[in-house]
C-alpha positions in Angstrom: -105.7 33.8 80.2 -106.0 37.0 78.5 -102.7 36.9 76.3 -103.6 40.3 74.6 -103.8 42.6 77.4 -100.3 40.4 78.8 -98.9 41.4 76.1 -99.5 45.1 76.6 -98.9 45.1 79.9 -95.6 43.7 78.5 -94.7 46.1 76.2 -95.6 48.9 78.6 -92.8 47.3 80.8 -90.1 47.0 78.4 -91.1 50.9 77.5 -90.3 51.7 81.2 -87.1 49.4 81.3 -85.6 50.9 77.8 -87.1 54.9 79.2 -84.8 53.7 82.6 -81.7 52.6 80.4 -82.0 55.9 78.5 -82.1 57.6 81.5 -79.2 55.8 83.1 -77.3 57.0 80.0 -78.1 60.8 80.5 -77.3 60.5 84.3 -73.9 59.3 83.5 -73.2 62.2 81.4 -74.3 64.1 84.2 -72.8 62.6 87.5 -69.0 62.8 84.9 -69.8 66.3 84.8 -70.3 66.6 88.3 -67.4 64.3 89.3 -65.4 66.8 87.2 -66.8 69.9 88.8 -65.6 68.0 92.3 -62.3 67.4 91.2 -62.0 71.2 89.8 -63.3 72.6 93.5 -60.3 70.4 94.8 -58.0 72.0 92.3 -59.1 75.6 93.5 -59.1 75.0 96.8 -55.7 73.8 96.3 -54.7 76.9 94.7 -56.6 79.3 96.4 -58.6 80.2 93.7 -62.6 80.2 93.8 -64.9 77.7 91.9 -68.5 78.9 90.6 -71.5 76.7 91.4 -72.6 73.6 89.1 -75.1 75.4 87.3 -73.3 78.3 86.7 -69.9 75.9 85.9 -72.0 73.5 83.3 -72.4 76.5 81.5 -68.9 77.9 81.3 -67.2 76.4 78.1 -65.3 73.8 80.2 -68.7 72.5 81.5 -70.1 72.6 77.7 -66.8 71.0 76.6 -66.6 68.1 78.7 -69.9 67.1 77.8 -68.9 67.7 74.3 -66.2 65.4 75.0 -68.1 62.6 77.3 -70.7 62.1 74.4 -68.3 62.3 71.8 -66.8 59.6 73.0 -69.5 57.6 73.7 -70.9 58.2 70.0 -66.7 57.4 68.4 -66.8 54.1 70.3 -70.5 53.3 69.6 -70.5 54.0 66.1 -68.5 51.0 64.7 -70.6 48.7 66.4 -73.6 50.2 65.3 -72.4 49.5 61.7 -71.1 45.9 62.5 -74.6 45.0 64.0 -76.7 47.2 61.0 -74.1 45.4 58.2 -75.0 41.7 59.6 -78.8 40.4 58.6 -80.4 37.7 60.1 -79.5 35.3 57.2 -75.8 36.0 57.5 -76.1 36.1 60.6 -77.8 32.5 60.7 -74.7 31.1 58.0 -72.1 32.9 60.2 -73.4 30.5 63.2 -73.2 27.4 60.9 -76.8 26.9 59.4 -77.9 25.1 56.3 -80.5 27.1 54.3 -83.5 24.9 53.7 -85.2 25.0 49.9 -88.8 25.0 49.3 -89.2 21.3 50.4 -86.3 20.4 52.2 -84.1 17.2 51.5 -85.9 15.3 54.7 -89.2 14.4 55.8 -88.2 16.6 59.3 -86.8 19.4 57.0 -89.8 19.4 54.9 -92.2 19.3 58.0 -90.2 22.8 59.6 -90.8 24.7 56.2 -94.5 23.9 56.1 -94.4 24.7 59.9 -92.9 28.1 59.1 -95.0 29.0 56.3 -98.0 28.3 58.4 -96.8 30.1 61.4 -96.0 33.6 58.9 -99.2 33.6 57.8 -100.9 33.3 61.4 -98.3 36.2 62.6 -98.8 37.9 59.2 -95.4 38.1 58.4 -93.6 37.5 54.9 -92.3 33.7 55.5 -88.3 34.4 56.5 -85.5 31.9 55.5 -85.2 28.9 57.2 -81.8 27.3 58.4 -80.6 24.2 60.4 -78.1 23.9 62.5 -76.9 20.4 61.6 -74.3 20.0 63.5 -76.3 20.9 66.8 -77.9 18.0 69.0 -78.9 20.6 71.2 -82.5 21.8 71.7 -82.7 25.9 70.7 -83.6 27.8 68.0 -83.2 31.4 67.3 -84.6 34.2 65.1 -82.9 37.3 63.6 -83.8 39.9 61.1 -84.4 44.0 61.4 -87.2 43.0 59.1 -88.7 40.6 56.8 -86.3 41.9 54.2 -83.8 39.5 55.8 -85.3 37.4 58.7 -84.4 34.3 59.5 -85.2 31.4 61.6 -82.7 29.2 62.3 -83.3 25.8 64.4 -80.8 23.2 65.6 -80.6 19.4 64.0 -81.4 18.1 68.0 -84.5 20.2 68.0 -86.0 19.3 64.6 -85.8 15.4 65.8 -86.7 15.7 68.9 -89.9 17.7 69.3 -93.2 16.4 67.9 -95.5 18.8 65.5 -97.5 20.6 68.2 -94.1 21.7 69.9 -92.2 22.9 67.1 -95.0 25.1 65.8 -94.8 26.7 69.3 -91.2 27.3 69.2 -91.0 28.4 66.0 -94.4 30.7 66.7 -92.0 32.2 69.8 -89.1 32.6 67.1 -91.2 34.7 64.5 -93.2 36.8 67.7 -89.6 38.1 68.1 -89.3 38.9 64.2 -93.2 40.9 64.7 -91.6 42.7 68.0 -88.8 43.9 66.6 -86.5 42.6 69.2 -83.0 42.1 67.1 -83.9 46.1 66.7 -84.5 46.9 70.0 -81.7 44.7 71.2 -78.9 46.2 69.0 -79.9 49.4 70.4 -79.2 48.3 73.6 -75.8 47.1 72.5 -74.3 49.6 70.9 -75.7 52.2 74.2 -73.9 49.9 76.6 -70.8 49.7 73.8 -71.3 53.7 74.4 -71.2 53.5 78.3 -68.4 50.7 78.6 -66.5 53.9 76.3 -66.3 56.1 79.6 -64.3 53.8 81.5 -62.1 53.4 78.4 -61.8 57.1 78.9 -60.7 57.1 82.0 -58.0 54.9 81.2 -56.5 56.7 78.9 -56.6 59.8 81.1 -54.4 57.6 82.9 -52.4 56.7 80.7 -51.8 59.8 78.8 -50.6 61.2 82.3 -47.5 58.1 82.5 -46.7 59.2 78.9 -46.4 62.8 79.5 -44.1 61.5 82.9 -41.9 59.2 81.2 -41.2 61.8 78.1 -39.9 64.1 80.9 -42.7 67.0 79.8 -43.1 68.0 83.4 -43.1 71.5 84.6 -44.0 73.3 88.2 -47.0 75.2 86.8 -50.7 73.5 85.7 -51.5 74.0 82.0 -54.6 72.5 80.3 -53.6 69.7 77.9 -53.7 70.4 74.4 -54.9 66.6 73.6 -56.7 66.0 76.8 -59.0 68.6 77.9 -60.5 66.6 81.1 -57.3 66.4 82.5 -54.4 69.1 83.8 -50.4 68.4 83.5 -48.0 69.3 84.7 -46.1 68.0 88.1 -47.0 65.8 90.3 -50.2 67.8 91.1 -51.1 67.0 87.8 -50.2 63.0 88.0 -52.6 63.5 90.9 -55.1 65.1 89.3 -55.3 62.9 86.4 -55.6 59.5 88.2 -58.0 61.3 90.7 -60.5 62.1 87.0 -59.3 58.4 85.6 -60.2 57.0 88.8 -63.7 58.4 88.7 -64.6 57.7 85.6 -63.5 54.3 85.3 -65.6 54.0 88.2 -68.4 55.4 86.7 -68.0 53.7 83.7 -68.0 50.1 85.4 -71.1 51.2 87.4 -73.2 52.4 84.3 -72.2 49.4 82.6 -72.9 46.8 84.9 -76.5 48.6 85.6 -76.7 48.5 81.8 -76.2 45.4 81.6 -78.8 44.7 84.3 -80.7 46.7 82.3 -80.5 44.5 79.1 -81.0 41.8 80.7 -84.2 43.0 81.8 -85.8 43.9 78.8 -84.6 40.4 77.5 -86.6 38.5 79.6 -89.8 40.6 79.5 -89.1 40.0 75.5 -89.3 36.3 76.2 -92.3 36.4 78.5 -93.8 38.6 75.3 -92.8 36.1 72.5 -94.3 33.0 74.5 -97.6 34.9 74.9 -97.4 35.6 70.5 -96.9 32.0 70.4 -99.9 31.2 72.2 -101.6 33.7 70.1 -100.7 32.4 67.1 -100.9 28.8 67.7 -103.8 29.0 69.7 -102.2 25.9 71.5 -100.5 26.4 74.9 -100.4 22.6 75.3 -97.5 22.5 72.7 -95.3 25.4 74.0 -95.1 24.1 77.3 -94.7 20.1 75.6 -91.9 22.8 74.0 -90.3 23.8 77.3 -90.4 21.0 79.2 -88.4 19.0 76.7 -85.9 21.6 76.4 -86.1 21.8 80.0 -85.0 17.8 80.5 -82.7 18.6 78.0 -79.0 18.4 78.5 -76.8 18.5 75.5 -75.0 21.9 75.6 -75.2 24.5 72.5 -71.9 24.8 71.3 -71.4 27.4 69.2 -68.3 29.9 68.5 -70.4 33.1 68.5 -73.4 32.1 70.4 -73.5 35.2 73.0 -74.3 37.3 69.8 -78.0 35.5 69.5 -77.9 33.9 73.7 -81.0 36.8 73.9 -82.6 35.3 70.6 -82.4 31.7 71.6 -85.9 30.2 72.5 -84.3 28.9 75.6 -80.7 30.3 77.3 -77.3 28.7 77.5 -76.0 27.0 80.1 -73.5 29.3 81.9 -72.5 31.1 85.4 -74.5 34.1 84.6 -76.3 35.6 87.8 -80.2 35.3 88.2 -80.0 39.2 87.6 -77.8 38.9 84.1 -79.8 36.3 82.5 -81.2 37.1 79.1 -83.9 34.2 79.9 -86.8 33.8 82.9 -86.7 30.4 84.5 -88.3 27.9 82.7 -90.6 27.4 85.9 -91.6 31.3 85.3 -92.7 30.6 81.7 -94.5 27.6 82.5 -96.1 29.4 85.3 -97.0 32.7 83.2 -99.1 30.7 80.6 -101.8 29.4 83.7 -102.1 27.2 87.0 -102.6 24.0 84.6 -99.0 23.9 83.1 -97.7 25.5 86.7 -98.2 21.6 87.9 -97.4 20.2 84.5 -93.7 21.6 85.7 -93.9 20.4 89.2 -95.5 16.9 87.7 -92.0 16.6 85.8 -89.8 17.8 88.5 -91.0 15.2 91.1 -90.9 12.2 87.7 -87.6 13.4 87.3 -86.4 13.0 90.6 -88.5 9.9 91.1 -86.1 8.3 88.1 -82.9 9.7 89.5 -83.4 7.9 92.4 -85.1 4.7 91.1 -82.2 2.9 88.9 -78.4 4.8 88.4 -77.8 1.9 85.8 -79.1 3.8 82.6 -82.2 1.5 81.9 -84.5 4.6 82.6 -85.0 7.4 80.7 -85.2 10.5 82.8 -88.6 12.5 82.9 -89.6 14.1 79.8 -87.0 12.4 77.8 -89.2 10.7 74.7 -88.0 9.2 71.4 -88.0 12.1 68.5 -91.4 12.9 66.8 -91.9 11.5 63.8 -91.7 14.3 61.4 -94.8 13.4 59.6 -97.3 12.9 62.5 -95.8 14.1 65.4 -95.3 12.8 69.2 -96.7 13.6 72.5 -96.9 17.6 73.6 -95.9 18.0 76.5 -98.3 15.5 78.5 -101.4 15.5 76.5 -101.6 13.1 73.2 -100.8 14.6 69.6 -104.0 16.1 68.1 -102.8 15.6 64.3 -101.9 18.4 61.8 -104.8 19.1 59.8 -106.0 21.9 61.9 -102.9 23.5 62.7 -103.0 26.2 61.1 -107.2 27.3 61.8 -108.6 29.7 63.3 -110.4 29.5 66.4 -113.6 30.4 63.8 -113.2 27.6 61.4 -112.6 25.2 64.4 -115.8 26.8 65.3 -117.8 26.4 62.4 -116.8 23.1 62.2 -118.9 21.7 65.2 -121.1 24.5 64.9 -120.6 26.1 68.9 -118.3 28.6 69.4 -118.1 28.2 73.2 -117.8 24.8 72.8 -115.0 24.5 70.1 -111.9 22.0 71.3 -109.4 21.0 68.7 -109.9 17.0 68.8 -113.9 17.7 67.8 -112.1 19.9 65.0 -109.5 17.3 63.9 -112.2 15.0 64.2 -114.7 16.5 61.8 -111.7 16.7 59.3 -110.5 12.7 59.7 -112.4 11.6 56.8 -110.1 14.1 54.3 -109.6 12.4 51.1 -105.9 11.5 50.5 -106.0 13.6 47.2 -107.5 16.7 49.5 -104.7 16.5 52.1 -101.9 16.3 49.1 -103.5 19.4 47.4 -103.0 21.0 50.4 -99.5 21.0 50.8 -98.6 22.9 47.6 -99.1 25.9 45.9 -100.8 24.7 42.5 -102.8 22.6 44.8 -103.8 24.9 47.3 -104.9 27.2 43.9 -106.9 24.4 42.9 -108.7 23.9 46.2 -109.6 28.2 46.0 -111.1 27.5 42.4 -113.1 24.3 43.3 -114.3 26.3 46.1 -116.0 28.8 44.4 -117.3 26.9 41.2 -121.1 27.4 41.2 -123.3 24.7 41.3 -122.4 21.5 38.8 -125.1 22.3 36.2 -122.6 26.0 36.2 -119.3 24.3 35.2 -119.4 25.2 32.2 -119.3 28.5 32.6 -117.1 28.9 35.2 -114.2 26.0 34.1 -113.1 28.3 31.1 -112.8 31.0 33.4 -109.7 29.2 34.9 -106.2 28.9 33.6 -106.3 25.9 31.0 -103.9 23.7 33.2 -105.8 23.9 35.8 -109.4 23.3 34.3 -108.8 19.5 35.0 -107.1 18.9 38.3 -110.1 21.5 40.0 -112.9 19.7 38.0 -111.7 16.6 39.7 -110.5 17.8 42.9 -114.4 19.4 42.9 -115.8 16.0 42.6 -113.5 14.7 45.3 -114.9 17.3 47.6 -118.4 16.7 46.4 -118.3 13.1 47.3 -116.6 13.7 50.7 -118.2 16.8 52.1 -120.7 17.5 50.0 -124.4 19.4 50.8 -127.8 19.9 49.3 -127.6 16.7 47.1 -124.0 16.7 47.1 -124.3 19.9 44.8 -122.2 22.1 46.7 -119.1 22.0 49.3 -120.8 22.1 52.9 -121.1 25.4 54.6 -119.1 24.2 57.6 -116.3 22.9 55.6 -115.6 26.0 53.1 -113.6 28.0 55.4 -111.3 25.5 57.1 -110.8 24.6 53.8 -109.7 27.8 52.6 -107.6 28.8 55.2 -105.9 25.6 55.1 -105.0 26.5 51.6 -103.6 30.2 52.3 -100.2 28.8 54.0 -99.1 27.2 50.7 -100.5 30.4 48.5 -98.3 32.7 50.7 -95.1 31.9 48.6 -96.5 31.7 45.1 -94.3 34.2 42.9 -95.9 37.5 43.2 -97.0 37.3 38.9 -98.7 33.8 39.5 -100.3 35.5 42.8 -101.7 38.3 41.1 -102.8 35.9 37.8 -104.8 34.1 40.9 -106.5 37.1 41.6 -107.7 37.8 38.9 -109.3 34.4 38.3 -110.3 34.9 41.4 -112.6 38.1 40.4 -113.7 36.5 37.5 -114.9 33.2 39.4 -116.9 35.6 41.5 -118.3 38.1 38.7 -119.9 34.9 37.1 -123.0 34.7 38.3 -123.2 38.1 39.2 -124.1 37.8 42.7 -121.2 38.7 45.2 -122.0 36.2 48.7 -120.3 36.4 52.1 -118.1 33.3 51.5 -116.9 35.1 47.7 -116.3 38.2 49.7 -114.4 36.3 51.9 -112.4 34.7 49.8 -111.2 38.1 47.9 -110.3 39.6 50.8 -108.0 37.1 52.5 -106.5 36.0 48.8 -106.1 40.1 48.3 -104.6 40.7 51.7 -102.0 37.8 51.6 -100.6 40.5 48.7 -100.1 43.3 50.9 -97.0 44.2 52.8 -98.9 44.4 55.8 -95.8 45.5 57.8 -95.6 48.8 55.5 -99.2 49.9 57.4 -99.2 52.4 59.8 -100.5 52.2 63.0 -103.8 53.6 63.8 -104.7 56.1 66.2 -108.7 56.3 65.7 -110.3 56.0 68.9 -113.8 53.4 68.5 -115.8 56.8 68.7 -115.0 58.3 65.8 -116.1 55.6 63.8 -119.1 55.0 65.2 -121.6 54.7 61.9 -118.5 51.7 60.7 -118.9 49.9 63.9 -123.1 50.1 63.5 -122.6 49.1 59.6 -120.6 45.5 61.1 -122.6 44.9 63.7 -126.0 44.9 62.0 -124.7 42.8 59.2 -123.0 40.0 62.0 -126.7 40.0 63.4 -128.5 39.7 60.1 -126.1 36.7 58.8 -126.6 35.1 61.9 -129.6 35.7 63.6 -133.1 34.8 61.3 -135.3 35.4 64.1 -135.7 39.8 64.8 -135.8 39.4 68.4 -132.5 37.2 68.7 -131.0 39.9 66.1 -132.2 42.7 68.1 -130.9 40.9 71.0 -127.3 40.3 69.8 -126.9 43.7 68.0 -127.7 45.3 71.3 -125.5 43.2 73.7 -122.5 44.3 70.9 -123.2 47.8 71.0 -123.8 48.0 74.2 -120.1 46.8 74.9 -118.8 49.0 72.3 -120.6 52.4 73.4 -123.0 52.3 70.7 -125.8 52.6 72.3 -127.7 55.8 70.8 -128.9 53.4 68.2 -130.1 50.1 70.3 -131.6 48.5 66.3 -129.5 47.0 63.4 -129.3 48.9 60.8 -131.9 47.2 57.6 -130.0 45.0 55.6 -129.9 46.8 52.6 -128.0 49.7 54.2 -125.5 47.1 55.9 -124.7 45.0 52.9 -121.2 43.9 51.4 -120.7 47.3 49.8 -121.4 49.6 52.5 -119.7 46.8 54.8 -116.7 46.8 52.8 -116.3 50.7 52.7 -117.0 50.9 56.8 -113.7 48.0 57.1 -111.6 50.5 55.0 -112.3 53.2 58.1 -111.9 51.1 60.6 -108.8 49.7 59.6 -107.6 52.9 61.1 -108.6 52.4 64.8 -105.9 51.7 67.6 -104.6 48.6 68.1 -106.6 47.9 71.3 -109.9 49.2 70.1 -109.4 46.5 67.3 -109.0 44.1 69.9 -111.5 45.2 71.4 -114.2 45.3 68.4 -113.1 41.5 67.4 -114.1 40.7 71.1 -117.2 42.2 70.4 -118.0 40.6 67.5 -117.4 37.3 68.5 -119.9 38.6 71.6 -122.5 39.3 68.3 -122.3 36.2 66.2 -122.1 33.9 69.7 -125.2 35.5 71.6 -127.0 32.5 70.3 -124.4 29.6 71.3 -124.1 28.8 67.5 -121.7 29.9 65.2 -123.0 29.5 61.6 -121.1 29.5 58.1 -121.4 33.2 57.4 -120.9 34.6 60.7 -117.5 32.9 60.7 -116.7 33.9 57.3 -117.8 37.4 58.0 -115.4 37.7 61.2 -112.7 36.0 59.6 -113.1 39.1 57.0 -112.9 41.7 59.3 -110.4 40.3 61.1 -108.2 39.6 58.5 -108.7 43.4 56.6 -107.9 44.9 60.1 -104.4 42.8 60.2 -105.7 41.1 63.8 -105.9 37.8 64.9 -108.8 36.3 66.2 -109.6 36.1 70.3 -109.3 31.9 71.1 -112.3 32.9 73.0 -114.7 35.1 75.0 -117.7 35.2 77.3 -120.7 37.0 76.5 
């Protein structure tokens, strides 16, 4: 499945659905003007006098007033939810509902496990890592996320759910929670609020037309002529004409009122599930694992234990999976389960039916207990992980790769599965895997990385931080004897990169001073030999970019033929790194620009004109193209680098660099 262009097509939905609520809006200014001009041709027929036509009456100062009025209203009654809904953050919103902020590491091993899953999930979505809360008191299985921004997102998960999903799962569902942070969805959401808070307002109007016109009977202010009211200019006064009059312009606009709102409400509801539909397919996208979000929904699925909580229709839209409740098919803020399942491919369509018919097969089988029902599996242990779904746990040392460094570990793109990964990595030295999971660690893992060869070290070790001079000459030799190359003089090719990116999820909180101090090390680790290589260049940009607020960019709006010469500059160096042989090169450059309308120049460019520099300067421009055309030129380079059926070291650090400087995550995989 093609989860990019479904999640276009997906966002083009929810822009029709939000246009249509708009719309709905405008019309019910409208259709109370109109019910208003109705009721005033009654009046003058009444009376003998005449009444102008709509146009001509929607321009008079009554027509100009009562929309005055109508939207006055609507913005009076909207307003103060606006501010309750813009005053509450997702963190205070997450403590409001009963959550427990986690710290750092967590007080559990399950607690500890969700931060580490969160921190790795931010940095696949590219978002600053949001505060995490449990709901402790909660056996259900939900979580939700909240947050305008990353200022003050949150992601807040229930005790039930941390216990009872294995590693694989809650990745996915926390990967679903943060896609709603990246999509803006609390944003879009308490837009739609506070406009069906400003609809609900013109039945309230009505009502007090109606009651305004009792008041005025029981105070006795009644009189045989018809006088506009003073305090009520959609309504006349004045005897029982009047009473008529105003329950005849209460009447309608309650009714109109009830109408717009329950088709606003339909509305809403509409846009919530195509939201969902849109956060499973991020999930996908930034796990790279359906296996574990439908291992996510099935479990929830089988699940039973109801969410209690006070306040819960105020996050019901945000929850991975909805409450149990009598709300129609049409008013539900989720899809069916059976939907989800069904939108992420035919494979996990019959993984549903698979556990419908086990599920039946156990109600009928024994009503003593002594079975569990179908997808019902004794909590994950929070270190290694269960089942997903129906396949076996693949382990969590590739988590948090991309679909290149699973490549580059067995060395075929096409032909990359995560067990051949995992199983590649197996042999990772105890002291590795613990550097891993902290930020001095992962540091020290960057720096043993790029230490030259052995005979170099004593260059390069006094370049580091004097701390850390001794943990990376020893986690160097660790790496050495484990996955070393060329004599054991160097960290293998193959291994660098996985490395690496395993390492960014625990950099991404260091303190912004340490950060930049790591940096600069960094530079100077790099300047030592003088010799800037692809893995080096690599490593400055993903360390660099982990320091930019990437959610501060603006979106580009080049098309992929303005930057033509930038698009020639990356392809000829993805064919040089990874094609030796000219007519394979030729052959791969030309297959690439050929797909991306280069092809006025069918030859690489020589490799002095395409080098780090001049590659470097052409990723600056096209960090500017359109979201799609950078879709579309990572497609294009994975074409390039896999026109051979071999993915080597370089050519997955070089993509990894472009895809990372263009703020775009990497296709799980193409055809060429």
């Amino acid at each position: 499945m093609d989860f990019f262009e479904r999640q276009q097509r997906l966002r083009r939905q929810t822009a029709w659905i939000v246009a249509a609520f708009v719309a709905a809006i405008v019309a019910i200014v409208l259709i109370v003007q109109f019910a208003l001009w109705l009721t005033l041709g009654f009046y003058h027929h009444y009376t003998g006098g005449t009444q102008p036509g709509f146009v001509e009456w929607s321009l008079s100062l009554i027509g100009i007033l009562t929309v005055v009025v109508v939207v006055g209203q609507m913005i009076w009654a909207a307003a103060p939810r606006w501010r309750e809904l813009r005053a509450g953050g997702g963190r205070a919103l997450a403590e409001r509902l009963g959550g427990t902020r986690i710290g750092d590491r967590g007080e559990d091993a399950a607690q500890r496990r969700l931060v580490r899953v969160v921190e790795e999930m931010a940095v696949a979505a590219g978002l600053t890592p949001p505060a995490v809360y449990v709901l402790e008191s909660q056996q259900a299985l939900n979580a939700f996320a909240a947050g305008r921004d990353s200022d003050d997102a949150a992601i807040a998960v229930t005790r039930g759910l941390l216990d009872g999903l294995d590693r694989d799962e809650l990745q996915a569902v926390v990967a679903h929670e943060l896609s709603h942070i990246d999509n803006a969805d609390t944003t879009l959401n308490m837009r739609l609020v506070v406009g069906i808070t400003a609809i609900a307002s013109i039945g309230q109007l009505g009502l007090n037309q109606i009651e305004l016109a009792f008041e005025d009977m029981g105070s006795h202010h009644w009189h045989s002529h018809h006088t506009l009211s003073d305090n009520n200019p959609l309504g006349w006064r004045g005897g029982w004409f009047g009473l008529v009059y105003a329950l005849l312009v209460g009447g309608v606009l309650m009714v109109i009122g009830g109408a717009g709102l329950g088709l606003a409400q339909l509305i809403k509801a509409a846009v919530s599930r195509r939201r969902e539909f849109l956060a499973d397919a991020g999930a996908v996208q930034f796990t790279r694992n359906p296996d574990g979000l439908a291992g996510a929904l099935l479990v929830l699925h089988n699940d039973a234990t109801p969410l209690s909580l006070g306040r819960a229709n105020e996050v019901e839209h945000m929850l991975f999976a909805s409450l149990d409740g009598a709300l129609s098919r049409l008013l539900a803020t989720h899809p069916p389960i059976e939907e989800r399942m069904d939108a992420l491919g035919i494979k996990y369509r019959q993984w549903y039916r698979e556990n419908q018919r086990e599920a039946s097969a156990s109600a009928a089988e024994s009503s003593d207990g002594a079975n569990p029902s179908a997808g019902q599996r004794a909590p994950a242990s929070a270190e290694t992980g269960g089942s997903s779904g129906m396949t076996p746990a693949l382990g969590s040392l590739d988590q948090n790769l991309s679909v290149l460094a699973l490549a580059v570990l067995t060395g075929d793109l096409n032909e990359t599965t995560r067990r051949q990964a995992q199983e590649r990595l197996a042999d990772m030295p105890q002291a590795v895997r613990e550097a891993l999971s902290s930020g001095d660690g992962a540091e020290h893992m960057v720096y043993a990385l790029l230490l030259h060869e052995p005979k170099q070290e004593d260059r390069d070790l006094p370049l580091l931080p004097e701390a850390a001079r001794e943990p990376v000459h020893a986690l160097r030799q660790r790496l050495l004897a484990h996955c070393g190359n060329q004599g054991r003089t160097a960290v293998d090719p193959h291994r660098r990169l996985p490395l690496l990116e395993m390492a960014l999820p625990a950099l991404a909180n260091r303190p912004s001073e340490q950060h930049a101090q790591m940096r600069q090390t960094v530079d100077a680790l790099i300047r030592a030999n003088e010799r800037l290589s692809v893995f080096e260049f690599t490593v400055r940009t993903l360390i660099g970019e982990q320091a930019r607020d990437r959610q501060q960019d603006p979106i580009g709006m080049a098309a992929l033929a303005d930057r033509s010469h930038a698009l020639r500059v990356m392809l000829s160096l993805l064919a040089h790194v990874g094609h030796s042989d000219e007519a394979e090169r030729n052959q791969a450059y030309h297959l690439a620009a050929t797909r991306l309308g280069i092809e006025q120049a069918p030859e690489p460019l020589p490799l002095k004109e395409c080098s780090l520099q001049p590659f470097s300067k052409a990723l600056r421009q096209l960090d500017d193209l359109q979201p799609s055309d950078k879709e579309r030129l990572l497609e294009t380079g994975l074409v390039c680098i896999g026109a051979d059926q071999r993915i080597q070291p370089m050519e997955a650090e070089l993509l990894t660099t472009i895809a990372v400087a263009l703020n775009e995550p990497i296709p799980e995989s193409v055809t060429a």
